[in-house]
C-alpha positions as a printed Julia matrix, in Angstrom:
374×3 Matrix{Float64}:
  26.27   21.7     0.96
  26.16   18.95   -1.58
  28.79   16.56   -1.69
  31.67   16.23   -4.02
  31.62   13.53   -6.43
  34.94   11.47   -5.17
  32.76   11.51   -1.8
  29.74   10.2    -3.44
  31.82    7.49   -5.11
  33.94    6.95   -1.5
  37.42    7.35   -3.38
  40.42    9.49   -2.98
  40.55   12.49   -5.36
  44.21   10.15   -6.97
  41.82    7.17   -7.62
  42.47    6.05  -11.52
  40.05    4.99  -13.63
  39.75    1.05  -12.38
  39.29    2.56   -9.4
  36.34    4.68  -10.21
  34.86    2.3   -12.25
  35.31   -0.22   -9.1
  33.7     2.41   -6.41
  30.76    3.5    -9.38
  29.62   -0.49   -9.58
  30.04   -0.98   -5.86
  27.52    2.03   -5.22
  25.58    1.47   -7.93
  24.84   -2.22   -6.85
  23.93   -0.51   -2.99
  21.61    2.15   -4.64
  19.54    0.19   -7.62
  16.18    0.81   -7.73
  15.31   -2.62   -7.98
  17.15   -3.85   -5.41
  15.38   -0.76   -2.94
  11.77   -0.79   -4.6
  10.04    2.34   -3.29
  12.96    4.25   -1.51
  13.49    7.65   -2.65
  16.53    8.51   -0.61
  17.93    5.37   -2.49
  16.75    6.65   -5.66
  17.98   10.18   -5.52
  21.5     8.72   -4.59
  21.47    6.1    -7.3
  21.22    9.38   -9.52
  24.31   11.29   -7.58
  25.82    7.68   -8.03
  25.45    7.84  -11.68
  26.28   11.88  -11.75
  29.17   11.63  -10.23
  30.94    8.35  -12.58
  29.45    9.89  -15.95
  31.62   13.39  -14.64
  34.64   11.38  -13.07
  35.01    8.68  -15.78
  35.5    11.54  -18.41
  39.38   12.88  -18.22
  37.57   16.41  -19.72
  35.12   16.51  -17.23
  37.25   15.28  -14.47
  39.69   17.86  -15.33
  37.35   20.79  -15.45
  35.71   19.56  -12.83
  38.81   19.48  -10.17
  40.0    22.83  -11.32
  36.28   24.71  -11.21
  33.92   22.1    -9.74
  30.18   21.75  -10.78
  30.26   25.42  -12.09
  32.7    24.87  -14.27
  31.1    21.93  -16.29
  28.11   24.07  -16.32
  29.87   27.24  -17.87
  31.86   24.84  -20.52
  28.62   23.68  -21.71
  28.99   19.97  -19.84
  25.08   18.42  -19.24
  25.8    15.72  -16.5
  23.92   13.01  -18.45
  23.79   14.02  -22.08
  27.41   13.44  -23.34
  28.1     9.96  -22.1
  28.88    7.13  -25.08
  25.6     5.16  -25.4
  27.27    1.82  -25.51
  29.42    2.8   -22.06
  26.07    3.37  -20.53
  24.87   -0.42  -21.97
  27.87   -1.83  -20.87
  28.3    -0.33  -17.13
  24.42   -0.89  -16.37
  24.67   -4.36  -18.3
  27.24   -5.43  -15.46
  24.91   -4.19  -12.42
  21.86   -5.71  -13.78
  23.77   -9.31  -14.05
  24.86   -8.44  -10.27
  21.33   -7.61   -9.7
  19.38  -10.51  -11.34
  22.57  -13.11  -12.09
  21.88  -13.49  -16.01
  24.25  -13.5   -18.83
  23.66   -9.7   -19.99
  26.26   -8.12  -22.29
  27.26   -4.77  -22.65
  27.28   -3.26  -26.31
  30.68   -2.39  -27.61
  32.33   -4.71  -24.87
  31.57   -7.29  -26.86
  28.98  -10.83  -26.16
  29.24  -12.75  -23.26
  29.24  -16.52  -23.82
  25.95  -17.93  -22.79
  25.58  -21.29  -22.45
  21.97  -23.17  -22.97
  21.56  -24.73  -19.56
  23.64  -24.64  -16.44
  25.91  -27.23  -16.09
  25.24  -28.43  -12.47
  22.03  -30.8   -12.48
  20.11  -31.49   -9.57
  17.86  -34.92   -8.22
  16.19  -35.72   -5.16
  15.91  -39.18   -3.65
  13.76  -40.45   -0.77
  15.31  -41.65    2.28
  13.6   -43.17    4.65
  14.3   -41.77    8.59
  16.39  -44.61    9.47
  18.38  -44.82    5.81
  19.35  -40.93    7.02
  20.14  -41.74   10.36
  22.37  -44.36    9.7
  23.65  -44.13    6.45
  23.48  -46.2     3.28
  24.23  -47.08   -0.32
  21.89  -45.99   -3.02
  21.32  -46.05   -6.29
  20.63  -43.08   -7.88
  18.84  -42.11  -11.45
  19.46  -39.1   -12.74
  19.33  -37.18  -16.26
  22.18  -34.79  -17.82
  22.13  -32.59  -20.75
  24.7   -32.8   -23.89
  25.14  -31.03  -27.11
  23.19  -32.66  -29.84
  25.55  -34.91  -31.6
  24.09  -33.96  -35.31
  24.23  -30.39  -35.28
  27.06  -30.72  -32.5
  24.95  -28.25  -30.56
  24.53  -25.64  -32.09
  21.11  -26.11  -33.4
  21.34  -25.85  -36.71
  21.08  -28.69  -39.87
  23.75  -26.64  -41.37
  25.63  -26.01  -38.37
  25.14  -21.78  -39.51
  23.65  -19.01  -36.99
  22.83  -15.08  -38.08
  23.23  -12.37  -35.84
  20.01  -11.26  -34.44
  19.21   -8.34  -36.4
  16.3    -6.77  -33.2
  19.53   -6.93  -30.51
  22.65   -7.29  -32.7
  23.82   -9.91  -31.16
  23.25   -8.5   -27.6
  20.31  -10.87  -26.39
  19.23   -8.0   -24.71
  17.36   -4.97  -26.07
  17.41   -1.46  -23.79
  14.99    1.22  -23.66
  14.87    4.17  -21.54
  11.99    5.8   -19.52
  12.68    9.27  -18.58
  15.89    8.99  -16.57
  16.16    4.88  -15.93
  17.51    2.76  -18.67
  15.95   -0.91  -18.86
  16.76   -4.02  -20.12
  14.58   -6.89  -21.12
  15.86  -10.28  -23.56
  15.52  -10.12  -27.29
  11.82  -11.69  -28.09
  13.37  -12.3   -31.8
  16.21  -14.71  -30.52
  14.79  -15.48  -27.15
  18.29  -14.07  -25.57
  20.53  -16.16  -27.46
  22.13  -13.08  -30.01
  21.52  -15.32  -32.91
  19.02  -16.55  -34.9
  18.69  -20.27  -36.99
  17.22  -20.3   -40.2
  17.7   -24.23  -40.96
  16.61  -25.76  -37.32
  17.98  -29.54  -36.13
  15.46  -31.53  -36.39
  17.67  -34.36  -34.24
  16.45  -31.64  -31.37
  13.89  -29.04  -32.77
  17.13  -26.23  -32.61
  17.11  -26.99  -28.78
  21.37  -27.68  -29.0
  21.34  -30.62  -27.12
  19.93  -33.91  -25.91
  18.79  -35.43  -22.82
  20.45  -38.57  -21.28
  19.77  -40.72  -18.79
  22.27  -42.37  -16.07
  22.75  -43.87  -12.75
  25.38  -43.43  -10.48
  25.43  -45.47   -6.78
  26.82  -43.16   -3.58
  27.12  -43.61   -0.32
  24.39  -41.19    2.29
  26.38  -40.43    5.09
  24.87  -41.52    8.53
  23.38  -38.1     9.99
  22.1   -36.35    6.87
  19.09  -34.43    7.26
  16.19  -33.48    5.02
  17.3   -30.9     2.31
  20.73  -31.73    2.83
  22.76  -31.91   -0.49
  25.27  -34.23   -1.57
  27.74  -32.94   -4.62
  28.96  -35.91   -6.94
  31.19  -34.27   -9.15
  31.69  -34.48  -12.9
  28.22  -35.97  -13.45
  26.28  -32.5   -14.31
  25.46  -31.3   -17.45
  28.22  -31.55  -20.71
  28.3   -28.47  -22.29
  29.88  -27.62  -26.45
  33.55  -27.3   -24.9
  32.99  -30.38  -23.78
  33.0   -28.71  -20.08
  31.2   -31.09  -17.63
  29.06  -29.7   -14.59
  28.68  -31.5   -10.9
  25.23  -33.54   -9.79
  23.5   -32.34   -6.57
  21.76  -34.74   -4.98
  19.12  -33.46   -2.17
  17.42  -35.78    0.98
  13.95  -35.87    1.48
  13.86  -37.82    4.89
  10.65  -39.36    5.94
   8.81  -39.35    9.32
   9.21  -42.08   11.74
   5.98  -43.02   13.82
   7.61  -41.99   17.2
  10.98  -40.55   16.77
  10.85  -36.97   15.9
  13.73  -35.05   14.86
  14.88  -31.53   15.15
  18.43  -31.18   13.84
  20.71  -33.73   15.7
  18.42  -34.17   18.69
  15.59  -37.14   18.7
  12.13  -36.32   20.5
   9.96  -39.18   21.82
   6.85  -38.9    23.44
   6.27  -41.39   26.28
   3.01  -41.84   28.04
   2.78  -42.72   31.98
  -0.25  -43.25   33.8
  -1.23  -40.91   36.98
  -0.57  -43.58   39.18
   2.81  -43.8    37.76
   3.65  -39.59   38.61
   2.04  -40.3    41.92
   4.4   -43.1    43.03
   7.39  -42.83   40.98
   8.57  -45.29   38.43
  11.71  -46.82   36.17
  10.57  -47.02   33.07
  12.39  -48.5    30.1
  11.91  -46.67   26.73
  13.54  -46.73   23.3
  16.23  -45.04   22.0
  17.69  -45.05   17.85
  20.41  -47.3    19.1
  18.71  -49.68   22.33
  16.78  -48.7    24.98
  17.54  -46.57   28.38
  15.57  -46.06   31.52
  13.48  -42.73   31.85
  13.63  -42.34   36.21
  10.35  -40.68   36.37
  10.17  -38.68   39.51
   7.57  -38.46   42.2
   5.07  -35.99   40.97
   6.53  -34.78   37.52
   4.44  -32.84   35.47
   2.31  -32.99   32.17
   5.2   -32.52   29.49
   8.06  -32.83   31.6
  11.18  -33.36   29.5
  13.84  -35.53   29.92
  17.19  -35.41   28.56
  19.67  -37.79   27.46
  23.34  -37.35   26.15
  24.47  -38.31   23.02
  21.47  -40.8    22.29
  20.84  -38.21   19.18
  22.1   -38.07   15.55
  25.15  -37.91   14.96
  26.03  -34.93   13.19
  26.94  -35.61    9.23
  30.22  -32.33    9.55
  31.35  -33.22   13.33
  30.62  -36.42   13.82
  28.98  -35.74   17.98
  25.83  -36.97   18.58
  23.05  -35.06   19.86
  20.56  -35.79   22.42
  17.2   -37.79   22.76
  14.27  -35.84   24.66
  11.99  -37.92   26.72
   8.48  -35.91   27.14
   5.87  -37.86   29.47
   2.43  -37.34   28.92
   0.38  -38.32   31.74
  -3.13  -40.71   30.87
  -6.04  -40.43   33.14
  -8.41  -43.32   33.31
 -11.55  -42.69   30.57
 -14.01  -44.29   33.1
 -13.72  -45.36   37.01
 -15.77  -48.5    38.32
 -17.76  -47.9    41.41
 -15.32  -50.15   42.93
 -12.68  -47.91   41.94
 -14.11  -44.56   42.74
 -14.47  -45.89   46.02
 -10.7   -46.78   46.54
  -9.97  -43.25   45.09
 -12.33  -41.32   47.37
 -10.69  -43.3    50.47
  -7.16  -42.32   49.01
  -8.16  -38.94   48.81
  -9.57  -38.72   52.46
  -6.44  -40.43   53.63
  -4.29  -37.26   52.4
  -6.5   -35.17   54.65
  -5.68  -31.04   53.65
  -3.46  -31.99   51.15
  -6.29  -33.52   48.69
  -7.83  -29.93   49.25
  -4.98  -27.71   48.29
  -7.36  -25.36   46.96
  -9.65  -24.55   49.98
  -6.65  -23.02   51.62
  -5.86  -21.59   48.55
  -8.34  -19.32   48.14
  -9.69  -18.23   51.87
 -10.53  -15.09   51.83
 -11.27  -14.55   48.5
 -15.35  -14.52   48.34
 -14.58  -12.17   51.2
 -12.41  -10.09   49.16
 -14.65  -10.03   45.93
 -17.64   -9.12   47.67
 -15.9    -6.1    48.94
 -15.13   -5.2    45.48
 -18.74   -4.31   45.38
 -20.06   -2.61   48.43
């Protein structure tokens, strides 16, 4: 049985009109094609989406519609898609398309949206190097902003005139349909801006606005990390209402030659040599702050790790440090003296079985294999 339209919208059968247009945006948003490329189920229901507001938003409709249902548009001569105002359609779709894709678009007889030139947040990146992030510093930062032209006062033109766009009428956006999907693309005649200049700026080549330079000195907190942001506000863009936009500032933290970091915890790598894992050894190592002493255990293994509390970052929200991981890397000697083979060979014999782990290891085996093939 197909569903009833209030159930396709998810609303109450008392829902006013806010409501409906509410639950029709909501569902549309869910269901747009270009936000499920290639899914038919989501394509067919984007239609029952759009169905079921065109009937519902109509009091007619809606009013034959919860006396007869479906039949009863059909026998009063209702089409489901044909009798809808042109300009609603522009101006619903308009709003799920700037859900869809964030732009400015405007929807026809609900009159332009403002649309300003540029955003008014900026955004710069500075270097830090690893330390400078660790720890904290002061920098100086140099950054650029944008602000209405100061001899057309931003608007472009000499004269300080604009005419409507005659392609979009003042839209920015011209619509087309293809079969039952409407589309919108910006006005190539006024490049999305609704109006067009016929005597230019030549302060800014019709452009609005200028580009300044600045600096501004802020403090990195000790623990940032690399793509971190830091807001400095009021220092953004300037737009005509004389509106002023925030700065963003983002870390890029450089590499250290043997601290590694992975969020708040530190990585070091610390060699040992294999006489070092045989016996056992206190070995001092660094940490970001001093130094500590890595108790390396009788017979630890290739990559062992070793932790230690709150020798990490500290983090830049909470302010707790993380940990530093010791990782030991065991070194062999490249080449042995004859001298020195000799003193290894007589080790080796001294251990008796336990140099030969492996012929106990595997008795039986050849024995095994061989039967594999009889």
């Amino acid at each position: 049985m197909d569903l009833e339209y209030y159930e396709i919208l998810e609303i109450t059968k008392d829902a006013d009109s806010g409501a409906i247009k509410k639950a029709y945006r909501k569902q549309a948003l869910k269901f747009h094609p270009d936000r499920n490329e290639g899914d038919k189920e989501a394509e067919e229901k984007f239609k029952l989406v759009n169905e079921a507001y065109q009937v519902l938003s109509d009091p007619q409709k809606r009013s034959t519609y919860d006396r007869y249902g479906k039949a009863g548009l059909d026998s009063q001569g209702f089409s489901h898609f044909s009798d809808m105002n042109y300009e609603d359609i522009m101006g619903d779709l308009g709003s799920i398309f700037e859900s869809v894709f964030g732009g400015g678009f405007s929807g026809g007889s609900r009159g332009q949206r403002r649309q300003r030139k540029y955003p008014l947040d900026t955004e710069v990146e500075i270097d830090l190097a690893f330390n400078e992030a660790i720890f904290g510093c002061s920098k100086e930062v140099k950054y650029s902003f944008k602000k209405p032209c100061d001899e057309c006062e931003g608007t472009g033109s000499s004269d300080g005139k604009k005419s409507t766009c005659n392609e979009c009428g003042g839209k920015g956006q011209v619509f087309f349909r293809q079969g039952f999907m409407t589309y919108s693309q910006t006005c190539s005649n006024c490049q999305g801006k609704g109006s067009t200049i016929e005597n230019p700026c030549k302060t800014c080549n019709s452009k609005g606005y200028s580009q300044e330079s600045d600096t501004v000195k802020i403090d990195i907190p000790e623990g940032i990390d690399n793509g971190n942001r830091i807001r400095v506000a009021r220092r953004g863009n300037i737009d005509e209402t004389g509106e002023i936009g925030d700065l963003y500032i983002q870390a890029n933290v450089g590499e250290d030659e043997h601290f590694v970091r992975h969020n708040d915890d530190i990585y070091i790598e610390v060699p040992v040599f294999f006489t070092q894992v045989a016996l056992g050894d206190d070995i001092k190592i660094p940490t970001l702050r001093g130094e500590v002493t890595l108790e390396l255990t009788m017979g630890a293994k290739d990559k062992q790790q070793f932790i230690f509390k709150h020798e990490g970052v500290k983090n830049v929200h909470t302010g707790e440090l993380g940990n530093m991981i010791a990782q030991i890397r065991i070194k062999y000697p490249k080449k042995l003296t004859n001298e020195q083979r000799e003193m290894l060979l007589k080790l080796q014999n001294d251990f008796g079985i336990e140099s030969t782990p492996h012929e106990s290891s595997f008795d039986g085996v050849m024995d095994k294999i061989k039967g594999w093939f009889k």
